[in-house]
N, C-alpha and C positions, 0 to 999 in steps of 0.2 A: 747629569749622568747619562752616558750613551750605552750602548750595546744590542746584540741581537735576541730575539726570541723565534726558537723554534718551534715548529707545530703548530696547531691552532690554537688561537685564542678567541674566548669566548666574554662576551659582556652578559649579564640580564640586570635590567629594572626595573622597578613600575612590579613586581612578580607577586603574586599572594599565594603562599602553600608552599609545597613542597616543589620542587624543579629539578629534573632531572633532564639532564645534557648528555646527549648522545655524540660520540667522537668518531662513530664509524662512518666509514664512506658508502654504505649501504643508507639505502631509502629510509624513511618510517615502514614498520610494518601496518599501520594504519593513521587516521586522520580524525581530530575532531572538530567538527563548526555550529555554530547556533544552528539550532533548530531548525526546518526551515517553513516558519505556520505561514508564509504570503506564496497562497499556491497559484499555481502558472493559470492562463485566461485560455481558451481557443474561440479565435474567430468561428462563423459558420461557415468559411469556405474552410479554414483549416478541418474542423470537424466535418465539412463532409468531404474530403481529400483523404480523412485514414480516420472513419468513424471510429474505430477499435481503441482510439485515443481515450476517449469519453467513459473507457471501461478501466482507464490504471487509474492507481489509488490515489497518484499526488495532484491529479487535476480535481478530486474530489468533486464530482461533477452531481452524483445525487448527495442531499443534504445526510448529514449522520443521523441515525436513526436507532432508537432500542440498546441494550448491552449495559442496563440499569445494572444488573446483581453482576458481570464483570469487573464494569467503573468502581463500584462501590469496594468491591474485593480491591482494585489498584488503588483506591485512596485510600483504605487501612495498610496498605502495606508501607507505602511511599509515607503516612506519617505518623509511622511503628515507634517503638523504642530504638532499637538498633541503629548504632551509629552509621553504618553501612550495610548493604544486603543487594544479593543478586533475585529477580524472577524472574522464570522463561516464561513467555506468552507462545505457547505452539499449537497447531491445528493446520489441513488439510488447508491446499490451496483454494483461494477464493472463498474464504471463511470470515473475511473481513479484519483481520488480523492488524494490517496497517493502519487502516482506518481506524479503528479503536483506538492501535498503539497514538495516533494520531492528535484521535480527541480526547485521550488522557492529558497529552503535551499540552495540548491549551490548555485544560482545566488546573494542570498544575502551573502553569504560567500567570496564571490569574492568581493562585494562593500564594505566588511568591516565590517560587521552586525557577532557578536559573536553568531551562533546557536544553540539552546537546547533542548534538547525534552524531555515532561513532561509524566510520566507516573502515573496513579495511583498505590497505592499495593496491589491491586488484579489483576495487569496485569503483566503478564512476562517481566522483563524487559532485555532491546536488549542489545548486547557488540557493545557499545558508543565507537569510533575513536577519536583519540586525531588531527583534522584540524591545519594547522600550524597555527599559534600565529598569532595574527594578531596588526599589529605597534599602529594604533589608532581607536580603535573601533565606528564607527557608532551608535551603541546602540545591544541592547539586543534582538534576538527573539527565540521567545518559544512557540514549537509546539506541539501539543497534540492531538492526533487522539482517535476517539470512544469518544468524548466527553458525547453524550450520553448516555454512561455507568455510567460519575461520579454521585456520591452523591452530589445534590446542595451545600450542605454545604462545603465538599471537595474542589469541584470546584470552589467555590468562594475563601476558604481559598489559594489556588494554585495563583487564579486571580490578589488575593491583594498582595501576596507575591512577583510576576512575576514583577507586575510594580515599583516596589520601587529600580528604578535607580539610584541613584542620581548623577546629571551632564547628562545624557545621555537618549536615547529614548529606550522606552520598547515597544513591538507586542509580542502580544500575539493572535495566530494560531492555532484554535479549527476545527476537522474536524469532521462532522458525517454525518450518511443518511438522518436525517429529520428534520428539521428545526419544530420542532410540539409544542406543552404549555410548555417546559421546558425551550426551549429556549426563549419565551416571556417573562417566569418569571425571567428567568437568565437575561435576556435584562434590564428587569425593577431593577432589583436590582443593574444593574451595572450603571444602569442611575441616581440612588438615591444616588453613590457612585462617581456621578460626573466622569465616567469611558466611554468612547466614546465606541460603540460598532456596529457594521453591517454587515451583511452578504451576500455571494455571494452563487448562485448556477449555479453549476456544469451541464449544458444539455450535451446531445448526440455531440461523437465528430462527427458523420454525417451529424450534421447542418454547421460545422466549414466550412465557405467557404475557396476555394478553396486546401481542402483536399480531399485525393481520398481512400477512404477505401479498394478499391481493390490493392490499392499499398502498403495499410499499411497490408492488408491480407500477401501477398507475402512476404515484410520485415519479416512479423512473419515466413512464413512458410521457409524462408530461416534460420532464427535465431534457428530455436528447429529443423531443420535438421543439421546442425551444431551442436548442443548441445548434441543430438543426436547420433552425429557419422554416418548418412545415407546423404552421396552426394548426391545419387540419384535421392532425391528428395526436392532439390532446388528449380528448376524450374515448381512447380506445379501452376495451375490457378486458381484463386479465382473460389470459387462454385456457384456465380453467375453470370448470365450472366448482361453484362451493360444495362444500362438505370433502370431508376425507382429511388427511393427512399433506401438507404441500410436500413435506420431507420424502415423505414417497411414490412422489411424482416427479423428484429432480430439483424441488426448488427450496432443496435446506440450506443451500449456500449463496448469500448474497450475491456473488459471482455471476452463480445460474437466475437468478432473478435480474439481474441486469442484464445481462446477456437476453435475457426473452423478450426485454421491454426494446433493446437495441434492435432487434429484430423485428419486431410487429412495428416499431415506425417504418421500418426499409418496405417490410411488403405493404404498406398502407402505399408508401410512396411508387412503389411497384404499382399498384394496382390503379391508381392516381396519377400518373404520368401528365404533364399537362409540358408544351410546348414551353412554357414560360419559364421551367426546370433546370436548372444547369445539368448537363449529364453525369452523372455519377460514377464513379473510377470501375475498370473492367470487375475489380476483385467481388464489389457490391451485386455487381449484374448476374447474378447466379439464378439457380431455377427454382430454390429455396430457401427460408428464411436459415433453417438451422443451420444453413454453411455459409452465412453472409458473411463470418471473419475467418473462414478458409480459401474463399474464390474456385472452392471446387465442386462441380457438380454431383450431383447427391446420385445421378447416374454413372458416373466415374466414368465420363467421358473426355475427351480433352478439352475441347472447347463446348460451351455452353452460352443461351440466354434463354432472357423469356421472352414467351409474345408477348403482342397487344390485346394481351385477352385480361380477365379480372379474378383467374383464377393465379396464384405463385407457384404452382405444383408442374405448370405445362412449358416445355421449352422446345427450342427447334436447334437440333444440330445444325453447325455450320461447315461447311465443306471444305476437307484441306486441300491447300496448293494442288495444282497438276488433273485433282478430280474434277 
């Protein structure tokens, strides 16, 4: 039997669940791929070429730390009743947000939980690890950060896509900074859709009792002197003295605690200069630690360094052309 067929034709096989086929000549509005737990290395010439590296979330460069009574709240939820269900995890940038959402992904990858991470197509999407196979799966989770960027429409379409298991339990793990009217509306529409949904947020790990942030300073500044290539400066001391509150000195957000450990290696290095040194990129060379990932001087002038002196505070303009 001969003849033609017009349009496109589609095959699927091998498919478990539901499938749905898209006929439009438009893109995906987004993308899903394994997880992706095999995080990227940096050499120490790459980390000292754009330290600022050693501060994102997916080089996980300081070991995870504290977020006992959050994990605990994410493993009763992930293994609820409910066939499927939405949480937002939202908080204030630099609150360690990914990183948690992070070390949930493994923990539930170890109980069995197949994990995915959902990207929109306007975000770059990350080189996904293939997690060993796992004998019988728990259910399905899928995680999705910057929630707040999608288009409601997208984000629902993603929603209703995510949960359609059958036989198994679907989580779906939305992360942003503000839980603010998108989210209510999102809430209300997944409620009209019979779709369980709630949200956690994310405080300062300063309030975490019995954590000591002067300890997790030092783990950092041990870890980017290592990364680094400078022993030397292992054993530096957190920049505050004890007692009081860190939160209200600036350092209730992971972020800012990294950031201060980043810094007191560069001015140890500053101050330690030794010939044997590779030179360190114009933006590092500032006159102070607190603008070592600005490159700009803290006297707002154009150009800056420092001297050969053993103070970081003291610099010497450098003369423009023609003067």
């Amino acid at each position: 039997m001969s003849g033609t067929i017009y349009g496109p034709v589609v095959q699927v096989s091998g498919a478990e669940g539901d499938v749905s086929v898209a006929l439009s000549p438009e893109r995906p509005v987004y993308r899903v791929d394994n997880f992706p737990f095999d995080r990227p290395r940096l050499t120490s010439d790459q980390a000292r070429a754009q330290p600022v590296r050693l501060l994102q979330a997916r080089y996980q460069s300081v070991e995870f730390t504290g977020r006992a009574a959050e994990l605990a709240r994410l493993a009763r939820w992930r293994d609820g009743p409910d066939t499927a269900s939405v949480l937002l995890l939202h908080g204030p940038g630099g609150q360690g947000k990914t990183r948690m959402a992070t070390q949930f992904a493994h923990e539930s990858h170890v109980r069995g939980w197949r994990v995915l991470e959902a990207r929109h197509s306007t975000q770059v999407a990350s080189a996904a690890s293939s997690p060993a196979p796992v004998a019988d799966e728990e259910g399905a989770l899928l995680i999705a950060d910057y929630a707040e960027r999608w288009p409601t429409a997208d984000l629902l379409e993603m929603l209703t896509d995510a949960v359609r298991q059958r036989g198994r339990s679907a989580r779906v793990l939305l992360i942003c900074r503000a839980a603010g009217m998108w989210w209510q509306s999102l809430a209300h529409r997944l409620d009209n859709l019979g779709l369980p949904a709630e949200k956690l947020a994310l405080g300062p790990l300063a309030d975490e009792p019995g954590l000591d942030i002067g300890t997790l300073f030092v783990g950092a500044v041990r870890t980017f002197a290592a990364a680094l290539a400078v022993p030397g400066a292992v054993d530096l001391a957190p920049p505050m003295p004890a007692g009081g509150r860190w939160a209200d000195r600036g350092f209730g957000r992971v972020l800012a605690v990294h950031m201060a450990a980043l810094a007191t290696v560069d001015r140890w290095l500053q101050r330690n200069r030794m010939s044997r040194w590779t030179p360190w990129p114009t933006s590092l060379r500032t006159c102070c630690g607190a603008n070592v990932f600005t490159g700009r001087c803290c006297t707002r002038t154009a150009q800056c360094r420092p001297t050969r002196t053993r103070s970081p505070t003291r610099h010497t303009r450098l003369r423009s052309p023609g003067r």
